[in-house]
N, C-alpha and C positions, 0 to 999 in steps of 0.2 A: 818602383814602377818606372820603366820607360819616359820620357817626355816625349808628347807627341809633338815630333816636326812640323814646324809651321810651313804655310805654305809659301809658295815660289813665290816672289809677284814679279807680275809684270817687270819689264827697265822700263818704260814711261813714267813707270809708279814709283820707283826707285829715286827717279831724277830730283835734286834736292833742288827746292823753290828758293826763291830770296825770302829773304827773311823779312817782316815788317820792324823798323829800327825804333817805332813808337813804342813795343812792349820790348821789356830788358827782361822779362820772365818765361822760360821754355819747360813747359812741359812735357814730361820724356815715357810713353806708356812700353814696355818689349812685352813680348808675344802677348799681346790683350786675347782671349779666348772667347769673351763675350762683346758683343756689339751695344748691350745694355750700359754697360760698364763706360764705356768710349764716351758712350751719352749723357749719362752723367754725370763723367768727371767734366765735360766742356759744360755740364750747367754750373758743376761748381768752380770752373776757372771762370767763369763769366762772370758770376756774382759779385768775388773779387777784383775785376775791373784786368784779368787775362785770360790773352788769346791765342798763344801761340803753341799748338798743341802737335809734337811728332809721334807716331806710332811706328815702333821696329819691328818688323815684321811678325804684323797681329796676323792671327790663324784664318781671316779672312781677309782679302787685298780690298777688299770694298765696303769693309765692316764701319765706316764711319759712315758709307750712304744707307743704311741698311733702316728699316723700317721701326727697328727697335730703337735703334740709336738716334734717331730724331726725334721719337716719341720720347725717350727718357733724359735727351736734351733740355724737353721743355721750352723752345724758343731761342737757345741755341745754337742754332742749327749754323749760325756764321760760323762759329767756327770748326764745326765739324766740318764745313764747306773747302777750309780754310786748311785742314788738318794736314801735313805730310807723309806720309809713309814713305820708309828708307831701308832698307836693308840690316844694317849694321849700326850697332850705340854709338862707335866712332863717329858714324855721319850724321847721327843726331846731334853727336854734342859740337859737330865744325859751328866755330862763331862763338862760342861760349865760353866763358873764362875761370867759372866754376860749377861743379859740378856734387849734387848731393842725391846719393845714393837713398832709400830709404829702405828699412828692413827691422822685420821682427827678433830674429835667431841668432842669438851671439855667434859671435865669429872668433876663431883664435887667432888669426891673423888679417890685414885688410887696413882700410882707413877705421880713424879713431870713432867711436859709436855717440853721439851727442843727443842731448834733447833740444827739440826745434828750436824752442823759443828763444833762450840766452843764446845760442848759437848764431841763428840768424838776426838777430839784433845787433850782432857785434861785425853780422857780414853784411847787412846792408850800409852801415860806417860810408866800404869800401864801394860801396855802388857795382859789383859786377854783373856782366853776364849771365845771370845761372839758369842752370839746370836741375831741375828736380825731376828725378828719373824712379821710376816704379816698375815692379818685375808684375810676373807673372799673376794670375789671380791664385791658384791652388799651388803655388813652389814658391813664389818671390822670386828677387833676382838674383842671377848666380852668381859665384862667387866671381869668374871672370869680370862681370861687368858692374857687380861693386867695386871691386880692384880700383876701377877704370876711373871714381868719383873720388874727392879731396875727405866726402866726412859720411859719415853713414847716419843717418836721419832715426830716432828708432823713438816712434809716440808713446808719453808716459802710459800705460795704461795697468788694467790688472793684472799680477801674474797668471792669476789665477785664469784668465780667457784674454787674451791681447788678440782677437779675432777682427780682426776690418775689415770693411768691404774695401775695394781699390777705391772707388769712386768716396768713400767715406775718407780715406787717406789724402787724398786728393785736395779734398773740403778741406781738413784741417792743415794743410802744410801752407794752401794757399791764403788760408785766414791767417796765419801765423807770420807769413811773408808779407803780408799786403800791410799786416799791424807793423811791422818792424821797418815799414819804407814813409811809415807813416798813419794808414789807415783812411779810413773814409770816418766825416762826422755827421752824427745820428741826425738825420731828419725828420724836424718834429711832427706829429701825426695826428695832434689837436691842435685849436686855436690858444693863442695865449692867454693867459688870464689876467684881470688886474685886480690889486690887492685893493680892499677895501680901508680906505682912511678910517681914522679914530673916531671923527663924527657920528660917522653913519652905522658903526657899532654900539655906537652910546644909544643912537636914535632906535637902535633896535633891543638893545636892550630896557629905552625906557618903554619901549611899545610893548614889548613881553611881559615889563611888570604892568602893567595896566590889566591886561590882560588875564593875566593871575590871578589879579584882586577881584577882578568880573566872576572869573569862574571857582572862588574862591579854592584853589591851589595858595593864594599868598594872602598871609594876614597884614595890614601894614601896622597894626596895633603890638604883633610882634615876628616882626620876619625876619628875624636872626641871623645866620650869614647867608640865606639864599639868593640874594641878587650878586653879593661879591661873590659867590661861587661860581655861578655863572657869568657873571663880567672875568673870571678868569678864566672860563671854557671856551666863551668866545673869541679872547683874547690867545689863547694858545691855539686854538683853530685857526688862526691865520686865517680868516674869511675872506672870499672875492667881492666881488660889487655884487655880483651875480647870486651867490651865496645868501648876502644877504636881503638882496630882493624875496627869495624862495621865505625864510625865517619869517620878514616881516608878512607875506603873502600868508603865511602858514595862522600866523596870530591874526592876522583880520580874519581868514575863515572859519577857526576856532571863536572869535568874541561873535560874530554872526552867526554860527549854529549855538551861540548860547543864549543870544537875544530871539534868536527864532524858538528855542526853548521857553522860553520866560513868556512868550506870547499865548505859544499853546494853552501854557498852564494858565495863564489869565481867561484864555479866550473858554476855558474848560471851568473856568468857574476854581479854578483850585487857586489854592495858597503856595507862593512861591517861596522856597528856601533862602534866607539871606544871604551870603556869603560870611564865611569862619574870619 
């Protein structure tokens, strides 16, 4: 089947912008066919903390302002704002010092075929310029303008369906890259906790044995390993302070619903069971 010709655009639109010299990472989309897609991949070069986003003559000359593509942005929308459109892969890649093609379908000839990770682990080393360039949505890129790139990029996935979306290709090259310059570190999403001293687990353990003997759970005439068992459950629980607040809260309202037992049955005229 045919490829359908992109369209003209504009020269205004052609005209290549300066570049921002803060991001070393360029992402490089030729004939984008969907405006969804566009939006996307700028939510997932955001995420990873890049913005410099060209499109080679995508099949609409305004598909980064397009209603889909802010909407699938997601908040985005900078650099969609942001985005170039150029003509030609050559004028995407001016500035750039390397350049990584990416592609599903072996090739008999072309640059060497790599998987991301050890690869670019060993080229950020070298700190360049790069280029990560993505073809088509339904063809990929052509042979021409893989040529044009130093490695071919190809994601481990199944034989059996190696099927991505652009905008999902996109997500993982740029996580791949951002790990290998260094990455971002995890920001924590609770409060800390603090570990509970050896005291105040003894203190709660000797309040659970009290407690036992009340509700008669523990004999102390013969309570065989049950306390060392659990001085070793609490102990391998690594308890917080907090933790053990809740335990001891838990045995005061278990010996009060057992004292409030003991009453009824008094106040009821009945005989109360000892404890074992």
């Amino acid at each position: 089947m045919a490829r359908r010709k992109p369209a003209i655009l504009p020269a205004a639109r052609q005209a290549v912008l300066p570049v921002p010299m803060s991001d070393p990472t360029r992402f490089v989309l030729v004939h984008t066919s969907h405006a969804g897609n566009v939006g996307a991949a700028a939510r997932a070069m955001k995420v990873m903390g890049f913005s410099e986003l060209v499109l080679v003559r995508p099949r609409f000359a305004d598909i980064a302002g397009r209603a889909e593509a802010r909407a699938m942005a997601s908040g985005a929308t900078d650099v969609l704002a942001a985005a170039r459109v150029v003509d030609t892969l050559p004028q995407a890649l001016e500035g750039c010092t390397h350049a990584c093609a990416t592609a599903m379908t072996p090739r008999d000839f072309g640059p060497p075929t790599r998987a991301p990770r050890p690869y670019l682990e060993g080229l950020a080393q070298a700190a360049p310029r790069l280029a990560l360039v993505f073809g088509p949505e339904r063809t990929g890129l052509a042979n021409e303008d893989v040529y044009r790139c130093h490695a071919c990029l190809s994601i481990p996935a199944d034989p059996g369906y190696g099927s991505l979306n652009l905008a999902q290709a996109v997500q993982l090259l740029a996580y791949e890259w951002r790990q290998a310059l260094g990455g971002y570190p995890v920001q924590p999403r609770t409060a800390a906790t603090t570990a509970a001293d050896l005291a105040a687990v003894q203190a709660t353990l000797a309040h659970w044995e009290q407690v036992l003997v009340k509700i008669g759970f523990l004999d102390p005439a013969a309570p065989k390993k049950l306390m060392p068992r659990l001085q070793q459950l609490l102990l391998r629980a690594r308890l917080t302070t907090q933790e053990v607040h809740i335990l001891r809260g838990i045995a005061r309202a278990i010996d009060g619903a057992a004292q409030a037992d003991r009453r009824r049955g008094h106040d009821a005229g009945g005989a109360t069971t000892p404890p074992r």
